[in-house]
C-alpha angles and dihedrals in degrees: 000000000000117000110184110228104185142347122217117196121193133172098273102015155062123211114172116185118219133188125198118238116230126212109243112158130019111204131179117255130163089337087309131107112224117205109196129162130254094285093055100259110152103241096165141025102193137173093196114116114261097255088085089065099047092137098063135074112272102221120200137174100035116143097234110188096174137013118197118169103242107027135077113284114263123236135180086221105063082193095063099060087039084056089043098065101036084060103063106025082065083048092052103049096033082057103245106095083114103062093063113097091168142024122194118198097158086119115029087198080056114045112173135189127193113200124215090244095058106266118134115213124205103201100170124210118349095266115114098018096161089048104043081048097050083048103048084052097052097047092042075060101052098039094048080045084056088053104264132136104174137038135089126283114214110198098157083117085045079190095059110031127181144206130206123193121229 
């Protein structure tokens, strides 16, 4: 769960820097359910049900190849782990890391997300991350704003999103 950030040698001493990993997403792999960080490095092979990591993303529909406690999780689409964490590290520092329940990466053309409050979100392909996110908030925003809990958000125009009610 330590990542080493940075070593800094004087001339009389050693300072290394650490950092703790935090577990973001839980995915299926093999019978076993691999909990990994945001980055996509394997923290936990579990054979608990999933109800013990409720808090984190559920993940379906990556292409593991390979799965090692303690390194990052290997795919045969080097893109979807990419997409993965850019996901989650824009989540995570635009705040809302917290609202995604699911993320669906069966189709990269077709990235879905599914948010803790029932809202479905159609991202699209993995092109304008930063900008589809900082949409889907906005809009989660506005239609909760309108008096709505519950539909599905399309940003895969981030420029013209749109909202459907269920």
């Amino acid at each position: 769960y330590l990542r080493c950030t940075l070593v800094d040698v004087q001339w009389d001493s050693v300072t290394i820097h650490i950092k703790e990993r935090v577990p973001a997403v839980y995915l299926h792999y093999n019978g076993l359910l691999i909990v990994m960080d945001n980055r996509g490095f394997v923290l936990e092979e579990s054979l608990e049900h999933e109800t013990a990591y409720q808090g984190l993303v559920h993940v379906i529909g990556m292409n593991v190849r390979r799965s090692a406690l303690g390194q990052t999780i290997a795919v045969t689409n080097k893109a979807q782990l990419e997409t993965l964490t850019q996901v989650l590290v824009e989540l995570k520092a635009m705040k809302g890391i917290d609202l995604l329940r699911e993320l669906d990466m069966t189709s990269m053309d077709s990235i879905y997300l599914a948010t803790r409050d029932g809202f479905d979100v159609r991202l699209g392909s993995e092109d304008s991350i930063h900008e589809k996110l900082r949409a889907f908030l906005i809009t989660r925003e506005r239609v909760i704003g309108m008096g709505h809990t519950t539909g599905t958000i399309d940003v895969t125009d981030p420029g013209r999103p749109t909202y459907s009610p269920d």
